[in-house]
TORDRENTI-33575 format. One record per residue (C-alpha): x, y, z; residue in one letter. Coordinates in steps of 0.02 Angstrom, whole numbers, plus 32768, in hexadecimal, padded with zeros to 4 digits. Example, Ala and Ser with C-alpha at 12.3 -4.5 7.8 and 13.67 -1.06 7.14 Angstrom:
2
82677F1F8186A82AC7FCB8165S
***
This chain:
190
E932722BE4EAXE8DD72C1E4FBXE8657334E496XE87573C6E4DEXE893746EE474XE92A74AFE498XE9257561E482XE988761AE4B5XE9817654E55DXE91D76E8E531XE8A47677E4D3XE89575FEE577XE87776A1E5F3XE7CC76CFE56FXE7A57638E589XE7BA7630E652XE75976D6E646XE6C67696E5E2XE6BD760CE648XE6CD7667E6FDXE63076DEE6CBXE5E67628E6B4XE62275E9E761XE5EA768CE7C0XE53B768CE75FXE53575CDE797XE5727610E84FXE4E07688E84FXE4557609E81EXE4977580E8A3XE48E7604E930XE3CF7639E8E8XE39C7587E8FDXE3EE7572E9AEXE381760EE9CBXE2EF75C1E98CXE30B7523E9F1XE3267564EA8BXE27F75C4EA67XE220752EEA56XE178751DEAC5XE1877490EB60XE112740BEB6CXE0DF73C3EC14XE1277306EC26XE08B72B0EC59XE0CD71FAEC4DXE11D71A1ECD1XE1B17166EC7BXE21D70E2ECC5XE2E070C0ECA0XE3607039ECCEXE3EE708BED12XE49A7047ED6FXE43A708DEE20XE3A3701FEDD1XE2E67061ED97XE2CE7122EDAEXE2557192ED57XE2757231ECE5XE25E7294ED74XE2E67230EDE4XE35E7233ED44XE38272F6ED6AXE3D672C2EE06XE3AC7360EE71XE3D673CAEDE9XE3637459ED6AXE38F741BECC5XE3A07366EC70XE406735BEBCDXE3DC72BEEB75XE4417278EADCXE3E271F4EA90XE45E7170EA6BXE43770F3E9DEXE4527061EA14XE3AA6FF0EA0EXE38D6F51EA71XE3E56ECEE9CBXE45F6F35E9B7XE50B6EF3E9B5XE5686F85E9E5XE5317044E9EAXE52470C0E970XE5CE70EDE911XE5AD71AFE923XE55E71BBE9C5XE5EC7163EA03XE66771D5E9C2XE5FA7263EA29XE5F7720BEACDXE69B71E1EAB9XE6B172B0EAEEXE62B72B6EB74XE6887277EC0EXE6E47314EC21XE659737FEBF6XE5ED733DEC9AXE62D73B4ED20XE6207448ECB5XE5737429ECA0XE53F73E9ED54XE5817484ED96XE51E74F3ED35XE485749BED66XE48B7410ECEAXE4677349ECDDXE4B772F8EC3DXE47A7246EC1BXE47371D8EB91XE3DC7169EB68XE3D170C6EAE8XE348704EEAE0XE3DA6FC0EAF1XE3C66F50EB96XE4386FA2EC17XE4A76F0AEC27XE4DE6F1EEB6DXE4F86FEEEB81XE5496FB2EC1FXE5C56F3BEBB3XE5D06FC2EB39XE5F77051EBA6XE6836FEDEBF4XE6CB6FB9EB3DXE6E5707CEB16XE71E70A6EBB9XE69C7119EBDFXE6427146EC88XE5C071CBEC5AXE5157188ECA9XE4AA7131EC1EXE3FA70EFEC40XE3A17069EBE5XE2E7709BEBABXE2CB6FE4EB6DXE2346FDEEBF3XE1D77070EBC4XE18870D4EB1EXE20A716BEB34XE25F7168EAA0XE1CA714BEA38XE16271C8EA84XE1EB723BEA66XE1ED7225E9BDXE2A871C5E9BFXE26D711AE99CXE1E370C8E92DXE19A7024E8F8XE1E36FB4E877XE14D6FD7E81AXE15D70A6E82FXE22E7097E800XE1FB7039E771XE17070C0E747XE1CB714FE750XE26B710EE71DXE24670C7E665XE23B714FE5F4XE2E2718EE617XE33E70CAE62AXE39F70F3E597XE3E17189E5B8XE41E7152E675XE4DA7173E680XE56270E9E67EXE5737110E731XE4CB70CEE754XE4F97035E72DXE5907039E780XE54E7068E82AXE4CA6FE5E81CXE5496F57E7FCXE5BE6FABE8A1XE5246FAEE90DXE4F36F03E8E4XE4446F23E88BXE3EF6EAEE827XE3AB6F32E7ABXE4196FB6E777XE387701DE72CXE328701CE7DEXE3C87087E807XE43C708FE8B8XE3B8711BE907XE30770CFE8D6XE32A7022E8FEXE2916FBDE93AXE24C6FBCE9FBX
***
């Protein structure tokens, strides 16, 4: 049963009103960010970063595959995990049809997971997806990058807030196959 308020019709179109100057304001403060994003200053790659991909080891550079731009999703799946992350799987599960769009417009999509290739390999084929993934299991990518972290650092910086974590924290840490839910899906150890 629900608890919703049942109310007049008038009463419910204040209330879409009130919150549709929310939504807008909300709009308005996503598109500032985006702004300030794509603002951000470059910084010059200066390690040679190595990946495993399904054509075998290429760098960063060779990962743009003749094209300007490289888009790359960091998917959570860590090298124990059991399966990938719950959300970022709902995302890729969108990207395959995305691809051309964005390799005609100058653009490389790949994703990236610290997993062995073999197991994104498995995984990839399990959800039926064919977008290229690379494995960074070899290299310091995702931690230089500020998308992975020690045991030791999850630990750190996640205990003050370990009782406040949502229930879905848990829940993606038992899908994924973690051992320790409050290391969490994305800062899983290297």
């Amino acid at each position: 049963m629900t608890s919703h308020k049942i109310v007049t019709r008038e009463q419910w179109a204040a209330a879409r009103e009130e919150l549709l100057a929310r939504e807008k304001e909300h709009t308005r403060l996503g598109d500032e960010l985006a702004r300030q994003r794509r603002e951000l200053p470059w910084a010059r790659v200066e390690k040679e970063y190595r990946f495993d991909t399904d054509d075998g080891t290429r760098t960063l550079a060779e990962l743009f595959d003749g094209r300007g731009q490289l888009l790359v999703y960091h998917f959570m799946f860590g090298p124990s995990y059991a399966a990938g992350c719950p959300t970022c799987s709902s995302i890729a599960d969108s990207v395959n049809a995305v691809l051309p769009h964005l390799n005609a417009r100058d653009v490389t999509m790949l994703f990236v997971s610290q997993a062995p290739l073999e197991t994104l390999q498995a995984f990839k084929r399990r959800m039926g997806w064919s977008f290229p993934w690379v494995s960074s299991a070899s290299s310091e990518f995702n931690t230089d990058l500020g998308f992975s972290s020690s045991p030791e650092q999850t630990r750190e910086w996640a205990a003050p807030m370990l009782d406040q974590l949502p229930p879905i924290a848990a829940r993606n840490a038992r899908e994924t196959g973690t051992a320790d839910a409050s290391a969490g899906p994305g800062r899983a150890p290297r």
